[in-house]
N, C-alpha and C positions, 0 to 999 in steps of 0.2 A: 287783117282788120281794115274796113276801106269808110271812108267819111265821103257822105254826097257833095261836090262842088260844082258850080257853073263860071263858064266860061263869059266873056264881055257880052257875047250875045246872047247869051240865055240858054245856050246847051250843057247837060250835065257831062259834069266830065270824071269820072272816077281814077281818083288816087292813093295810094298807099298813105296808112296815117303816120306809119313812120318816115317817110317823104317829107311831110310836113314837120317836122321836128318833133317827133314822138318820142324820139330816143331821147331827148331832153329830161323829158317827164321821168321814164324808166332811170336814169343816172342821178338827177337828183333826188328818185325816194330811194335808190339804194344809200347816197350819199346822207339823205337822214336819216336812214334808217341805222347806217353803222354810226353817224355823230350820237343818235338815241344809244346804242347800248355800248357806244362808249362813256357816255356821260354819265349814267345809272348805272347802280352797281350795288350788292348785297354782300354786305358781311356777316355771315357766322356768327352765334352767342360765343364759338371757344375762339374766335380768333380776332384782328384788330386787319385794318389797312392801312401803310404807312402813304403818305398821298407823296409825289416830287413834281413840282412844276421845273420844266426844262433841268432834267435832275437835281436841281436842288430840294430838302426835305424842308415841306410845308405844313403839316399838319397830320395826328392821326386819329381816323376813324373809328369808332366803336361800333360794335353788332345793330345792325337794322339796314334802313336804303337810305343809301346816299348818292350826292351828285357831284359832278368835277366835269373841269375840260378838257375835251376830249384829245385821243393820244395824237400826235407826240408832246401836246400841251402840258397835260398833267398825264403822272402815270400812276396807279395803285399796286402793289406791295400787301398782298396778303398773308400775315403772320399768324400762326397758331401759338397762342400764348397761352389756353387753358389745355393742355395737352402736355406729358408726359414721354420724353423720347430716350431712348436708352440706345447704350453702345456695349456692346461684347466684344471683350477682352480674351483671345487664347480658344475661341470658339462661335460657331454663326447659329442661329436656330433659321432651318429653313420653315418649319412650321410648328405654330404652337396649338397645343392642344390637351387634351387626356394622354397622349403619346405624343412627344415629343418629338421632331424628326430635325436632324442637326445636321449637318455639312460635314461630310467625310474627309475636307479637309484638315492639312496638321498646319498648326501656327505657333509653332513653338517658337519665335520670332519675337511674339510677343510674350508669353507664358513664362519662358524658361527666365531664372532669376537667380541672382547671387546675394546666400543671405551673409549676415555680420558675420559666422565664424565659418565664410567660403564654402558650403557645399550650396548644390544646386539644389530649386523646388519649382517645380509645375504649378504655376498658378491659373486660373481663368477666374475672372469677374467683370462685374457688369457695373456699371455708373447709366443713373436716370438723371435726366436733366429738363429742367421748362426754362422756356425765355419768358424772362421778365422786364427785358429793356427792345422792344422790339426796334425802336430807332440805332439804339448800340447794338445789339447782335446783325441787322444787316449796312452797317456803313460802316464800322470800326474796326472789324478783322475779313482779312480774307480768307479762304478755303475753312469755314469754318468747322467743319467735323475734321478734317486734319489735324488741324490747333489742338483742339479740344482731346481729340484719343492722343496725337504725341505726350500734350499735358499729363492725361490719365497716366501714358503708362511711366511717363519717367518720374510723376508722385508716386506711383506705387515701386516702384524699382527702389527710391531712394529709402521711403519707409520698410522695405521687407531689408534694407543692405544694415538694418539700421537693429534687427532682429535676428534671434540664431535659429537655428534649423528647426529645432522644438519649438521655441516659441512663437513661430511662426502655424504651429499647429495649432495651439491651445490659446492664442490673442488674437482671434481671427476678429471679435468684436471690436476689440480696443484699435487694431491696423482701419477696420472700417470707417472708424468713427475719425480717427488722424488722417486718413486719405482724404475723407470728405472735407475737412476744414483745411489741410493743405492745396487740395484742386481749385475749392473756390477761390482763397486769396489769390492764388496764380491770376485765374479767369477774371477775380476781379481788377487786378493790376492791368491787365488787358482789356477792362472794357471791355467784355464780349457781351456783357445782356445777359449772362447765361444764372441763371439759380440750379446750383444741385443739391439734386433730393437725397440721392442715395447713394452710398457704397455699398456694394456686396461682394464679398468674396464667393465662388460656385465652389469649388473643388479648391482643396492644398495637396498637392499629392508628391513623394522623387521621383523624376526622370526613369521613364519606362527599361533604361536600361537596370539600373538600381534598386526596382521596386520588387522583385524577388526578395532582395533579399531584407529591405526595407520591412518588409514583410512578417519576416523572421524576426527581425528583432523586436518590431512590435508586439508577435508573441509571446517572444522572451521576457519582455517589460511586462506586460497584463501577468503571465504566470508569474513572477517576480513580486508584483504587485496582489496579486490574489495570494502569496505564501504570507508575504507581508503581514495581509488584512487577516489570515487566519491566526499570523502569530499573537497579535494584535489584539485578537477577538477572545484567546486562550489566556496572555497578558491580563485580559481587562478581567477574566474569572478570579485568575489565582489572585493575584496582587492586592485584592482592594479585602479580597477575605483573610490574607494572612496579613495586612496592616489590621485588619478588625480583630486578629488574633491577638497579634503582637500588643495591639493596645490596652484588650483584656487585660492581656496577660502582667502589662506593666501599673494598671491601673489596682490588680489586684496584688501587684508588688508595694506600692505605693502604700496600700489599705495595709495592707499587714505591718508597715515599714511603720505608719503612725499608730497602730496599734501598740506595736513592742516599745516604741519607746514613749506611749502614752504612760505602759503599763510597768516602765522602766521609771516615769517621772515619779508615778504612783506611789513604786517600792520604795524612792529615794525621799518621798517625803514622807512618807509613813517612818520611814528610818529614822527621819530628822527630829520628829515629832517624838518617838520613842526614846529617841538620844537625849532629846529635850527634859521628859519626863525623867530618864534614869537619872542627869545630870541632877534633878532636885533633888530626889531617894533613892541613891543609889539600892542601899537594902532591900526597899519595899519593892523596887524595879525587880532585882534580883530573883526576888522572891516570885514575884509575880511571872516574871517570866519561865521561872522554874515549873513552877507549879500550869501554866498553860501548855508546858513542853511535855510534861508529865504526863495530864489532860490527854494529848494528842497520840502519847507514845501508847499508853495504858488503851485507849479502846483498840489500839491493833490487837492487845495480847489477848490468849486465851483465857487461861483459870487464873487466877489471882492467889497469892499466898498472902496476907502480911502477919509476918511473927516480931516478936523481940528480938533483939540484938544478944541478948543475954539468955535465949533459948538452946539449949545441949541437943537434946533427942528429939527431934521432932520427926524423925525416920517414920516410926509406926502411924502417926497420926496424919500422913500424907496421903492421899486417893490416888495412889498411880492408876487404878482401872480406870477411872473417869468415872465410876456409877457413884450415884446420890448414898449416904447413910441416911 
């Protein structure tokens, strides 16, 4: 690039326009141009900018454009605070998907565990965490996922040492739910910023050497448990029928029980009542009873005879055939 100049006397004299201090021009718009997008700057809706003038923390930024002095003046610190970040415990996913593709390495480092009554179990789980203090999660702890997974796993360590082998099977909710409120109080004693969402246990499994036979007795228990439920089920037929038996059966004990000696109070007051009467006349009692006893005996009998007392022969005048004259 060349710019026309003359000389004292009026001859043109052709010069380099970087000669004349061109380079100036070129240095100072690089010079604004980098002071320009140092100063401007955009934040994200999920995330926040923590601002440090001469590192110390001045102020932070919310989602849109904003402006600041440029660096080494002020610096910004972009934090993802509406975001979700998790850590894998006992296992890494290298990609997620429909199919899962996981790290063939082993971390049994972290995984392997000692429960309350000393046998080992194979854990893997995963803790989700968001910052919520973005000034405390970067000025308050250092190496922060360090901190953060050592925390996790010696909470979970102390919680499973704290359960037996079984129940570290069938409380995997209730371990969840105790891990997460144990990790936070930590995190929060430390000041880290940090909120956690989640506990999850992945897998509770024994040690691959043991799981043979682990295995086995799992079996053994479910069959054990299925003999049970059929006893149980065989139980629940007979029993409730042969108390509906038994009950009958007692209820019609009962019924006959107040019958007899309804029928026993009956006889004894009818007794009384007769006793009563005989007590006024005796004779007339006597009689009376006689004569109803008589009553009762006479319609069993057959033919009836009545003679005199004072009768000799009555031989011939008797119907032994049974036929009418």
């Amino acid at each position: 690039m060349k710019v026309e100049m003359f000389d004292s006397e009026g001859n043109k004299v052709h010069r380099p326009f970087f000669g004349q201090g061109g380079w100036k021009y070129i240095v100072l718009a690089v010079i604004g141009l980098w002071i320009f997008k140092s100063c401007v700057y955009e934040v994200q809706p999920n995330e926040v900018a923590v601002i440090q003038r001469f590192g110390k923390f001045i102020r932070v930024d919310h989602p849109g454009l904003h402006f600041k002095w440029p660096r080494p003046i002020e610096k910004a610190t972009k934090v993802l605070v509406d975001y979700i970040f998790k850590e894998e415990f006992g296992f890494r996913t290298l990609r997620a998907g429909v199919r899962t593709v996981y790290a063939p390495e082993n971390y049994d480092e972290e995984s392997l565990m000692l429960t309350g009554d000393l046998n080992v179990v194979d854990i893997t789980w995963v803790v989700q965490f968001k910052i919520k203090d973005p000034v405390a999660f970067l000025f308050n702890v250092r190496n922060k996922r360090k901190n953060l997974r050592d925390v996790s796993e010696a909470v979970m360590r102390e919680i499973v040492g704290d359960y037996t082998f079984d129940e570290v099977f069938v409380k995997r909710l209730e371990i969840n739910t105790l891990a997460k409120q144990r990790l936070q109080e930590i995190l929060d004693r430390y000041s880290m910023g940090v909120l956690v969402t989640k506990v999850l246990l992945q897998d509770v499994d024994p040690p691959n050497a043991v799981k043979p036979a682990f295995n086995e007795v799992n079996a053994a228990k479910q069959e054990k448990e299925r003999m049970i439920n059929e006893a149980w089920e065989v139980y629940n037929k007979k029993i409730p029928r042969a108390k509906g038996e038994a009950e009958k059966i007692i209820q019609e004990a009962q019924g006959y029980a107040t019958e007899v000696v309804n029928r026993a109070q009956g006889d004894a007051e009818r007794f009384l009542a007769v006793l009563e009467e005989y007590n006024k006349a005796k004779d007339v009692t006597q009689k009376r009873i006689y004569i109803e006893k008589m009553q009762s005996i006479l319609k069993k009998a057959g033919v009836k005879f009545i003679i005199d007392e004072q009768e000799k022969g009555i031989l011939p005048f008797l119907n032994l055939t049974g036929k009418d004259r």
